[in-house]
N, C-alpha and C positions, 0 to 999 in steps of 0.2 A: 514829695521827694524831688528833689532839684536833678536835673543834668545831670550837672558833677558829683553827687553823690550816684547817682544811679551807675556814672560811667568810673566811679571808685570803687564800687563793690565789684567790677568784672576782676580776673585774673590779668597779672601782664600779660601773658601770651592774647589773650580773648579782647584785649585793647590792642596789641600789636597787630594782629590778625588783621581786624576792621580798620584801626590806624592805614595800614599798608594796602587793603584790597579798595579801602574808597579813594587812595591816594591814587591807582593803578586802574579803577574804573574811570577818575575824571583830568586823568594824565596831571596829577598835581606835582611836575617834576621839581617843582621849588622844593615843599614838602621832603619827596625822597632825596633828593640833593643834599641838603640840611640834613636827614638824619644820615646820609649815609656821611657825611662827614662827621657825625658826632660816635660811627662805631668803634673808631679807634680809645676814645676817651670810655667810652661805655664798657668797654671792653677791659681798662685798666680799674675802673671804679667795682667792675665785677667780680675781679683778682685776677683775670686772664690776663699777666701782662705779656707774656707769648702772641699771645694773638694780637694784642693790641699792637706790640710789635711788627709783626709779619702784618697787617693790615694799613700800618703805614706804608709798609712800601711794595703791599701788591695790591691795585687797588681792584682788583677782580674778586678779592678777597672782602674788601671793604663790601662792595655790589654783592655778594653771596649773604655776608653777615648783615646787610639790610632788609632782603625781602628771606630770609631761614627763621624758621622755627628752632629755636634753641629753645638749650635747659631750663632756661627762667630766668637764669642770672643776666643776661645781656637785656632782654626783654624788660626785668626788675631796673636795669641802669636807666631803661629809657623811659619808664615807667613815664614820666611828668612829662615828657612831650611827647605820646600817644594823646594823655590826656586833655594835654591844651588842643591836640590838635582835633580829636573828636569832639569838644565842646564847642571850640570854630563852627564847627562841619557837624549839625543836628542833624545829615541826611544819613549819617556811616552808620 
């Protein structure tokens, strides 16, 4: 079994999780940079366009919905780049 299939059968949250905790153990602030600018889009592809809203123009907001645990759906938007990013990174 390859990598990527192995890191395709976890759940989104269970890719977010490790996405975010090796990003936060090896100060990968490019990483949460990038995603924290992708939570407003994430957040509109989810159907929260409320949030997506109120995240454009609070960015404490944006910074909370990078490193939270949410319902799935946000975690589900990002889905594809947790993945690319723990296939990069074989140590997460």
């Amino acid at each position: 079994m390859s990598r990527r299939d192995e890191l395709d059968a976890l759940s989104s949250k269970e890719l977010h999780d490790r996405a975010v905790k090796r990003a936060e153990k090896h100060l990968d602030v490019k990483f949460l940079w990038n995603l924290m600018k992708l939570v407003p889009a994430a957040e509109a592809a989810a159907g929260n366009k409320d949030e997506a809203d109120y995240d454009v123009y609070q960015w404490s907001s944006q910074v909370a919905d990078t490193f939270r645990d949410d319902d799935g759906k946000l975690s589900d938007a990002l889905r594809p780049v947790y993945l690319d990013y723990l296939e990069q990174h074989p140590d997460a």
